[in-house]
DRENDO-1510 file (C-alpha; in Angstrom, 1 decimal, always signed):
<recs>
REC; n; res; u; v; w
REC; 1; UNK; +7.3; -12.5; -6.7 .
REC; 2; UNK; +6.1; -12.3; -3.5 .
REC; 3; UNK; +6.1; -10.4; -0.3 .
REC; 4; UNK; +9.6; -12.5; +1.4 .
REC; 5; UNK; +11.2; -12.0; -2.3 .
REC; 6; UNK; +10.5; -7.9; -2.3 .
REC; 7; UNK; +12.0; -7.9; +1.5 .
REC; 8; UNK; +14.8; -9.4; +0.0 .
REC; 9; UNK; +15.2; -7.0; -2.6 .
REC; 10; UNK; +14.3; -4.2; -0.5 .
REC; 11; UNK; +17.1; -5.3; +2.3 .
REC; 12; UNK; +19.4; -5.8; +0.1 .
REC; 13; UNK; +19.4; -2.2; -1.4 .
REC; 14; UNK; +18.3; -3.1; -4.4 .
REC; 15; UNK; +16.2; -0.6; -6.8 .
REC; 16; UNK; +12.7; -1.8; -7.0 .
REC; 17; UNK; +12.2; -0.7; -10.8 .
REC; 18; UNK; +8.6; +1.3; -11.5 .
REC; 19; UNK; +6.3; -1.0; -13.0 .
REC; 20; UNK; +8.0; -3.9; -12.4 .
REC; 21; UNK; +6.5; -7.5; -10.1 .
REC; 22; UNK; +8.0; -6.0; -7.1 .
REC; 23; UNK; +6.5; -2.7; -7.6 .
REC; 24; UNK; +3.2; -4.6; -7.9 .
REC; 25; UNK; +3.4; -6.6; -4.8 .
REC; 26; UNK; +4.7; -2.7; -3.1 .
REC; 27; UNK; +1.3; -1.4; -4.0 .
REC; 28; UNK; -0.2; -4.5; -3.0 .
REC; 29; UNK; +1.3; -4.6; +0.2 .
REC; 30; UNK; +0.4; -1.0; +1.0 .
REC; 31; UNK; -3.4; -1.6; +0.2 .
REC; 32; UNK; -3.5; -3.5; +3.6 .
REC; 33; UNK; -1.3; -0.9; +5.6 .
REC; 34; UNK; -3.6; +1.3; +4.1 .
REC; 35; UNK; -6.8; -1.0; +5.5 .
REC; 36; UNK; -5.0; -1.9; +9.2 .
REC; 37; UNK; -3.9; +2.3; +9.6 .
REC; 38; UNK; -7.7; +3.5; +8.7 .
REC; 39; UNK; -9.3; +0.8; +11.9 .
REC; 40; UNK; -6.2; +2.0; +13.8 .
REC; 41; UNK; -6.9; +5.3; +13.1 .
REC; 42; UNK; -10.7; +5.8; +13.5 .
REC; 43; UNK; -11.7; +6.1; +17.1 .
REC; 44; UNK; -10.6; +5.1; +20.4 .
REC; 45; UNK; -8.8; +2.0; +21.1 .
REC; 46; UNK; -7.7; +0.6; +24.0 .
REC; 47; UNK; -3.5; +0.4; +24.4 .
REC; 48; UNK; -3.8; -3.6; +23.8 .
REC; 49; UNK; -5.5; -3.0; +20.9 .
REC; 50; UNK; -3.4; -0.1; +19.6 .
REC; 51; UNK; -0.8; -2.6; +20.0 .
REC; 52; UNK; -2.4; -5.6; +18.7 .
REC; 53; UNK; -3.4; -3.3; +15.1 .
REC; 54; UNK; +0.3; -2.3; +14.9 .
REC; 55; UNK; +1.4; -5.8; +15.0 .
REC; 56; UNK; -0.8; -6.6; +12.4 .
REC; 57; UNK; +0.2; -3.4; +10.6 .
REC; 58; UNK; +4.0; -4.6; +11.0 .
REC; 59; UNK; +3.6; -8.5; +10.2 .
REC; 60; UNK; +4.9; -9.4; +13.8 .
REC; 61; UNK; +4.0; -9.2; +17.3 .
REC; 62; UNK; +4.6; -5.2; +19.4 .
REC; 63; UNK; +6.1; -5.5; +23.1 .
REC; 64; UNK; +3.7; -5.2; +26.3 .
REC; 65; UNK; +5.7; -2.3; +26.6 .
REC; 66; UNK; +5.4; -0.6; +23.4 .
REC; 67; UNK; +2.8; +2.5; +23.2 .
REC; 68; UNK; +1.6; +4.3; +20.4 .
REC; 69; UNK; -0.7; +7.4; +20.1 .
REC; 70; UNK; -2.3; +7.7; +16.8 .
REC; 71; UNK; -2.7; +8.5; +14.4 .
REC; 72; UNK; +0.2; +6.8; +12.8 .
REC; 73; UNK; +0.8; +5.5; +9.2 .
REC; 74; UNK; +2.9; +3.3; +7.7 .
REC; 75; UNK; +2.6; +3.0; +3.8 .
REC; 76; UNK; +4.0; -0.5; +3.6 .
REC; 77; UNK; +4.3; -1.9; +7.2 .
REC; 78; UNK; +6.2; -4.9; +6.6 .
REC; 79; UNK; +9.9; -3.6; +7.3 .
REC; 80; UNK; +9.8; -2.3; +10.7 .
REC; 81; UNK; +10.8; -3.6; +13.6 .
REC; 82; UNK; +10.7; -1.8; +17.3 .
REC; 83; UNK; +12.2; -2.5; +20.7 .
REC; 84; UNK; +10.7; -2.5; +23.5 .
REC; 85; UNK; +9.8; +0.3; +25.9 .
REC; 86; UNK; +9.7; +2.2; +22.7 .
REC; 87; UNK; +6.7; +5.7; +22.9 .
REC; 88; UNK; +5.7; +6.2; +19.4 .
REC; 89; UNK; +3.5; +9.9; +19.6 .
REC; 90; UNK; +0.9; +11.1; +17.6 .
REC; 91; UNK; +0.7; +12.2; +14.1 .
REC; 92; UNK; +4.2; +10.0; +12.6 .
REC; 93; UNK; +4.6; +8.6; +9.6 .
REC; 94; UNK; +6.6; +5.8; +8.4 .
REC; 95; UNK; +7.7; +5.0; +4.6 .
REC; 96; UNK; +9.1; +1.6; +5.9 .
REC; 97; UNK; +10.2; -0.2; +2.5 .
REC; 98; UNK; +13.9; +0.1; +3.0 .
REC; 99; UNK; +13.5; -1.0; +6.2 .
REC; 100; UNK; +12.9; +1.0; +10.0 .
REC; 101; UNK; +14.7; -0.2; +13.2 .
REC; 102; UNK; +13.9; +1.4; +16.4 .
REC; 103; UNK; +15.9; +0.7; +19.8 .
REC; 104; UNK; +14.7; -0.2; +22.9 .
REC; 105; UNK; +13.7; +2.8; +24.8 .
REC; 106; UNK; +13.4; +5.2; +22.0 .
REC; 107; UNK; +10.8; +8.3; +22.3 .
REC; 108; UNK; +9.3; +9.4; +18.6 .
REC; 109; UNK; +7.9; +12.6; +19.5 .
REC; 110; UNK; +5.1; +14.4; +17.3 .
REC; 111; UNK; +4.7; +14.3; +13.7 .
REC; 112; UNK; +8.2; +12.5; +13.2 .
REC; 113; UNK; +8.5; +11.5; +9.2 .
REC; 114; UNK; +11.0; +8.4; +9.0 .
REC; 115; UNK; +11.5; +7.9; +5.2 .
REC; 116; UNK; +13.6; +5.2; +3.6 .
REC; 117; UNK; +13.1; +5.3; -0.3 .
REC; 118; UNK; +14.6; +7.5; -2.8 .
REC; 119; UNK; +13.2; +7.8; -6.2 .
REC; 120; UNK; +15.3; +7.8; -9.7 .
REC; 121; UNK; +16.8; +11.2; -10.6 .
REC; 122; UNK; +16.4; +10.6; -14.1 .
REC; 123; UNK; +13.0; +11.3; -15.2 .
REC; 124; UNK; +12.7; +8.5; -17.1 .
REC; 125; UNK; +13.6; +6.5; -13.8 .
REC; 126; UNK; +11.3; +8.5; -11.7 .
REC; 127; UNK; +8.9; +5.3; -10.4 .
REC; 128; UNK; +12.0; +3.6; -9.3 .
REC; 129; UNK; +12.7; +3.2; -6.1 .
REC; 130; UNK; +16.0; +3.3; -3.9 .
REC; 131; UNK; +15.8; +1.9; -0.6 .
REC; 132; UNK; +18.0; +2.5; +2.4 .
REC; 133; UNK; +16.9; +1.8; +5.9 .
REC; 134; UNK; +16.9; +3.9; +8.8 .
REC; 135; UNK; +17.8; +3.0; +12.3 .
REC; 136; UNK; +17.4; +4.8; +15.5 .
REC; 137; UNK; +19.4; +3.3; +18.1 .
REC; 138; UNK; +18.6; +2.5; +21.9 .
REC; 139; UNK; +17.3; +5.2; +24.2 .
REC; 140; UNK; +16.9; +7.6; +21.2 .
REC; 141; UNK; +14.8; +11.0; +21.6 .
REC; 142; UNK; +13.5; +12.1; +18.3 .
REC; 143; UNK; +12.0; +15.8; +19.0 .
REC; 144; UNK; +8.4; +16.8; +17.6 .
REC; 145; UNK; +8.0; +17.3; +13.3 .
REC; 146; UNK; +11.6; +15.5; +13.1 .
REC; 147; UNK; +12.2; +14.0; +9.7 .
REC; 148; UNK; +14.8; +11.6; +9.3 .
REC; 149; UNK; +16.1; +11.1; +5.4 .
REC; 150; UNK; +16.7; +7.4; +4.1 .
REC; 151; UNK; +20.0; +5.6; +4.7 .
REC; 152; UNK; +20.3; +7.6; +8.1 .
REC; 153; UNK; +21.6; +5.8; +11.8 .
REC; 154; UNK; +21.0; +7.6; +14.9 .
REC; 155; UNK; +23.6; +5.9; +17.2 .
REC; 156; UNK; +22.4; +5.3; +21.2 .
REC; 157; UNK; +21.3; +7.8; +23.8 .
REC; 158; UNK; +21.3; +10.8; +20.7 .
REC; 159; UNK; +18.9; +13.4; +20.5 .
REC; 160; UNK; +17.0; +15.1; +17.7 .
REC; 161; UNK; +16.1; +18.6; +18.7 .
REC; 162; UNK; +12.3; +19.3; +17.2 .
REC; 163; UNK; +11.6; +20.4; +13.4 .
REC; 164; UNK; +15.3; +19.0; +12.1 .
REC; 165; UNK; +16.1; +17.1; +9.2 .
REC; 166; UNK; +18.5; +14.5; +9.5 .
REC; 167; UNK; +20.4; +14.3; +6.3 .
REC; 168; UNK; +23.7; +12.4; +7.8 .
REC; 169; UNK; +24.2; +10.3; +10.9 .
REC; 170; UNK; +23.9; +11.1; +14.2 .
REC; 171; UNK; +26.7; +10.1; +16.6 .
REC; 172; UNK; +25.4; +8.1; +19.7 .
REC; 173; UNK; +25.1; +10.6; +22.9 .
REC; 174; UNK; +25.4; +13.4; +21.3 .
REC; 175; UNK; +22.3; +16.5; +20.6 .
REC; 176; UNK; +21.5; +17.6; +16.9 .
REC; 177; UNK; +19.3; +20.2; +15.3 .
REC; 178; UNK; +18.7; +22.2; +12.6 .
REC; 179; UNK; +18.1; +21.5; +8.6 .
REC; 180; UNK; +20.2; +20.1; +8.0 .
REC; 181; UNK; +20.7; +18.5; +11.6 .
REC; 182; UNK; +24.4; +19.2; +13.2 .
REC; 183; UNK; +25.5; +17.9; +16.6 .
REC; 184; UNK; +26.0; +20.8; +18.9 .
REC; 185; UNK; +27.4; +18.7; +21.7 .
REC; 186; UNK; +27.9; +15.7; +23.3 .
REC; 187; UNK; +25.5; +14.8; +25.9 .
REC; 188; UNK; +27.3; +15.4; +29.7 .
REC; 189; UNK; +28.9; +17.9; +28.3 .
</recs>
């Protein structure tokens, strides 16, 4: 098995049993996020460069238009994709296997946590893991310590207010908060 078979898998839904090849090539895979987020990480870098060490981080080239502040992480890299115009702030981090799609025009405020894997409830089946992607639509505003939970879409022009968790989607134009995060309102209202 190799990296394209595990996106597969990991697109598909499919439980990436613990201990098994694709849980190997996982690890694998998350040695060099590990390797490009530490050089991303330590020190000053120019915005090209910020950009250029995400792109590596993420297996494909990151929009002129895409800044990031780190630090960031990513513990696998290779299952994100974001738009452009797209401000990624300091301090987020990304559990990308199931897959992270991020609108044009989106703002990630602080410390946002996107995750996208469950683990087995079964202790036996602990190590196994459940992916279900995330995607933040265009023009999205995710508020500082936000963490969005795995199999979540946050439809266009929405808002996270700061420190919710977002169990359940998110309408497009419309403002949640809270933990769990409710809409309060449509946006122009």
């Amino acid at each position: 098995m190799d990296l394209t078979d595990l996106l597969t898998l990991l697109n598909a839904g499919e439980t990436i049993p613990g201990g098994s090849p694709g849980h190997a090539v996982m690890h694998e895979t998350s040695q060099e996020a590990l390797r490009i987020a530490g050089e991303l990480n330590t020190g000053y870098h120019e915005p090209n460069r910020v950009r250029e060490l995400l792109g590596a981080l993420i297996g494909t080239p990151v929009d002129d238009t895409v800044t990031l502040f780190p630090p960031f992480t990513a513990d696998f890299g290779k299952n994100i994709s974001i738009g452009k115009r797209v401000f990624i702030n300091s301090g987020c981090r990304f559990q990308d296997q199931g897959g992270i799609t991020i609108g044009d025009d989106s703002l990630i405020g602080h410390n946002v946590v996107i995750a996208t894997l469950q683990h087995g409830i079964d202790p036996h089946r602990r190590a196994d893991l459940i992916p279900a992607p995330v995607t933040i639509g265009r023009n999205v505003w995710l508020g500082a310590n936000v963490t969005v939970l795995p199999g979540v879409t946050i439809g266009d022009d929405a808002v996270v207010g700061a420190g919710s968790i977002v169990t359940k989607d998110v309408p497009a134009g419309t403002i949640a908060l809270g933990s769990p995060a409710r809409v309060i309102r449509t946006i122009g209202e």
